[in-house]
C-alpha positions, -999 to +999 in steps of 0.1 A: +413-898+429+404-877+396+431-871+372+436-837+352+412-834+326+390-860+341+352-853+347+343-843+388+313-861+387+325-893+398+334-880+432+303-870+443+275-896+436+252-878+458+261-844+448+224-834+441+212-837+482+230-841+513+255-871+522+266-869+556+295-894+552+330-885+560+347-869+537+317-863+509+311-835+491+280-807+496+275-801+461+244-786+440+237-799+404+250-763+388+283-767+408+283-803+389+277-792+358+303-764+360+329-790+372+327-810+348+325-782+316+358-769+332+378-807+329+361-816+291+365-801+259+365-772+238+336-751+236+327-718+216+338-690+240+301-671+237+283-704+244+306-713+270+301-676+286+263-680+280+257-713+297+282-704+328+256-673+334+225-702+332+245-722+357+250-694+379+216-680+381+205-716+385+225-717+415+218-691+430+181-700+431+193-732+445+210-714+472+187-689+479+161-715+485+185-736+510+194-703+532+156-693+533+137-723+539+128-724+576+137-761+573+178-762+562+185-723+565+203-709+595+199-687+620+213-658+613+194-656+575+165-667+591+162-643+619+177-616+591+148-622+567+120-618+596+127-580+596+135-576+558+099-574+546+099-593+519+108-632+508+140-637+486+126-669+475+102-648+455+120-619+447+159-637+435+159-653+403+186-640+392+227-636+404+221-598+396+188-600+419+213-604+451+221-566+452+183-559+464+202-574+501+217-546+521+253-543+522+270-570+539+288-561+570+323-569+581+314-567+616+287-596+610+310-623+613+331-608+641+321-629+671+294-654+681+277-673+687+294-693+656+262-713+653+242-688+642+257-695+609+256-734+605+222-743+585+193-764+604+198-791+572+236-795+582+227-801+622+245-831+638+273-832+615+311-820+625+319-788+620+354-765+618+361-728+622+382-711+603+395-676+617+406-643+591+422-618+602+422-610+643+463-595+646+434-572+670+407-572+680+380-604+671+385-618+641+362-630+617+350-662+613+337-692+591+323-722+598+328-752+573+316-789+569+328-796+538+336-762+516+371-764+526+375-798+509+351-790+480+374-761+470+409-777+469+393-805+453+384-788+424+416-767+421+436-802+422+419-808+389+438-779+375+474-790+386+494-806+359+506-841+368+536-834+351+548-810+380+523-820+407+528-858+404+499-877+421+509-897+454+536-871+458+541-857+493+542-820+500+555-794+520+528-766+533+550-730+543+523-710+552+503-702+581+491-728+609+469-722+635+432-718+632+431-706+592+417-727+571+443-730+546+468-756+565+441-781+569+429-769+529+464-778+515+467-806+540+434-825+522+446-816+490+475-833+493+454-861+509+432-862+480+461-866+456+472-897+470+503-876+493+513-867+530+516-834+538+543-820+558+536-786+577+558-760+592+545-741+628+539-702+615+521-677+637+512-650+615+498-628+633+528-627+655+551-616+622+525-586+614+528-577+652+564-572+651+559-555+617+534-528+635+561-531+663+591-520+643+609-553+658+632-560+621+655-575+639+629-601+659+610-604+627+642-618+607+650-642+636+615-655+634+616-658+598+648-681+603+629-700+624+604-705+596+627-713+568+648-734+593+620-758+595+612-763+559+647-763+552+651-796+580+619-810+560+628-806+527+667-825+540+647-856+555+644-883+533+606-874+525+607-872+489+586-839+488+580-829+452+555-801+457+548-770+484+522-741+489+541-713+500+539-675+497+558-648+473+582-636+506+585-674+519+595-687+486+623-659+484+635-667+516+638-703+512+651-699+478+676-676+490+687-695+521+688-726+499+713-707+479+734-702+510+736-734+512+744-742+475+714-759+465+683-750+456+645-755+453+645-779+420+680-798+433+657-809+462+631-826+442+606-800+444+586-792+408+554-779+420+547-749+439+508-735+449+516-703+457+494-675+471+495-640+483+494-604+482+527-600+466+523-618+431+532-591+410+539-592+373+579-584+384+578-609+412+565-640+392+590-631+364+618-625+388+606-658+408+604-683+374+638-669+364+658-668+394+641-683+423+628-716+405+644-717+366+633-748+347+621-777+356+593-761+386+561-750+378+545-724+398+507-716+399+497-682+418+466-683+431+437-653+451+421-667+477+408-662+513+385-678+542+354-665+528+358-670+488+379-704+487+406-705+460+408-687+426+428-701+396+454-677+375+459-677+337+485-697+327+517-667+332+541-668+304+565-647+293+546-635+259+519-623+284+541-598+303+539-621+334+501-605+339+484-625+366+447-630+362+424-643+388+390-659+378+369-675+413+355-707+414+317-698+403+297-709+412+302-710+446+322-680+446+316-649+426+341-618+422+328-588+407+355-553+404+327-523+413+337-487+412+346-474+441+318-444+441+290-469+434+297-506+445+265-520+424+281-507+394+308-531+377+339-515+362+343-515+322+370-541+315+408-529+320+395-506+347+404-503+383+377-511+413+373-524+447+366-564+452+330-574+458+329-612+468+296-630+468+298-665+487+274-692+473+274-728+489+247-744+507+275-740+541+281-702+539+257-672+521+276-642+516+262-615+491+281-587+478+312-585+504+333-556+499+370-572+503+399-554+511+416-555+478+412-539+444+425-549+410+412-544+369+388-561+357+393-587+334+373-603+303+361-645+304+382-671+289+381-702+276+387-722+307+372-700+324+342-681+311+331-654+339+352-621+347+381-619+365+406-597+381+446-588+376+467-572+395+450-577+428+466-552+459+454-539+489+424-514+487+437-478+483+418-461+510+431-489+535+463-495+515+482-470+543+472-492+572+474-522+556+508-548+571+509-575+547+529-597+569+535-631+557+517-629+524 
């Protein structure tokens, strides 16, 4: 079980290939490296900048030659690459190489067969699917060995032990069902020694009655929701940490209230929190009046198809300002104008997401998301762009039901 600021390394002793047993880790020597720069110590910000651009383009070679190789690629790449014309294990050397692929379609991973996207070096081993989206029509789909694990392992680094104690158990208020991120905040709570305790939340139910204009069914169900963490969190568990979202938290906050307690007289000093809704006057208006002293709260971005990306530390002095920065690299976010999505914005200035997946499970180059933020200059702890104030995508903004999130 690492500690904060510990090197990853130790974790994976067979990072550099494939270990098929339970529970390992999938890992390529860049993601190593990067790992371990992000737990140890200072480093000049250009240098750090520098080698984080060597470690990506060395991973993407990696990758590329994993996906491509007749031998451990799958079968949708493989079948892809037949009718492309020319070999992107000659022609990619370079993360800024991937934009020679066609744009990405949505519609790819809509539907099955799922296997067309497991790799031939991965056969034999268990797998799970993870659904986004799908309120109607098909949804779209991920299959995962180990990604899932990989990417709330190396977010659990980042948690402070003073407010995420390790052993602690923890309360997930979020979605259930067939997303990935019950069974994501279920391992990391695993992996920090805890037992996770889960509520039963439909969310594609909610964004139905949303559409539906059902207010009054959608506040019943919402009870429903807080009245099962509420039970939870009144057990006798001795839960000192949650993942929850911006309109969950204010709902159990405020029927906690009701009740006259609160979130930190229950024990709890840690809340993951991600969602749609993390504005600058939420997260002020949350660490103030929701939570006050004493529980730390760490927004996060994330989805199915990128894993999990870190925020700044938000303070006070920084206006509340939320920044994102993805867990390169095995995830890449780039903030492209909207007229020209192989152009990156200037920094401060607004464009659409464009994700780029990179581990040897999933190969996803230049997905258009459907969100849009500013751009946002490398840091210390993290030196590679990032994004603030992350909404949905203008020109889908109008049909967009946020729902739970």
């Amino acid at each position: 079980m690492p500690r904060n600021g510990e090197a990853f390394e130790a974790e994976f002793p067979n990072a550099d290939g494939l270990y098929a047993g339970t529970g390992s880790a999938i890992l390529g020597s860049a993601q190593r490296i990067t790992i371990k720069m992000s737990a140890t110590g200072a480093m000049d910000i250009s240098s750090r900048i520098r080698e984080a651009k060597e470690q990506l383009d060395a991973h993407v070679r990696e990758i590329i030659q994993w996906h491509f190789d007749p031998e451990t690629g799958c079968a949708f790449w493989l079948e892809f690459v037949s009718k492309l014309g020319w070999d992107p294990r000659r022609r990619i050397h370079c993360f800024e190489d991937l934009r020679i692929f066609p744009p990405f379609e949505d519609e790819w991973l809509r539907g099955g067969p799922v296997r067309q996207w497991v790799p031939r070096g991965f056969n034999g081993l268990p797998l799970f699917v993870f659904e986004t989206g799908g309120t109607t029509g098909v949804p779209k789909s991920r299959v995962q060995i180990e990604d899932f694990r990989i990417d709330y392992e190396m977010f659990s680094v980042t948690l402070p032990e003073e407010y995420f104690p390790l052993g602690a158990n923890w309360l997930m208020l979020g979605p259930s069902g067939p997303r990935r991120l019950r069974l994501a905040v279920e391992h990391l709570c695993q992996h920090r020694g805890g037992i996770c305790f889960c509520v039963d939340l439909d969310p594609r139910w909610v964004i139905k009655l949303l559409k539906a204009g059902k207010m009054d069914e959608l506040a019943r169900y919402k009870a429903h929701v807080i009245e099962q963490a509420v039970t939870i969190l009144n057990a006798g568990h001795d839960i000192r940490c949650m993942f929850t979202t911006p309109k969950l938290l204010e709902a159990l906050a405020e029927e906690l209230g009701d009740r006259g307690t609160s979130i930190r007289e229950l024990g709890i000093t840690g809340i993951f929190a991600g969602g749609t809704e993390f504005t600058p006057q939420f997260t002020r208006f949350a660490m103030e009046e929701l939570l006050g002293p004493g529980v730390y709260m760490t927004p996060t971005y994330g989805n199915t198809l990128m894993g999990l990306a870190c925020s700044k530390p938000v303070t006070a002095e920084s206006g509340y300002k939320i920044s994102y920065y993805a867990p390169q690299p095995r995830a890449v976010i780039e903030v492209v104008s909207f007229d020209d999505y192989n152009k990156v914005v200037d920094y401060g200035r607004t464009g659409r997401v464009r994700l780029t997946t990179l581990t040897r499970e999933t190969f996803i180059p230049g997905f258009l998301e459907r969100d849009e933020g500013e751009r946002e200059p490398p840091y210390e702890k993290y030196p590679w762009d990032g994004i603030s104030g992350v909404r949905p995508f203008r020109q889908l903004g109008a049909t967009t039901v946020v729902g739970v999130y």
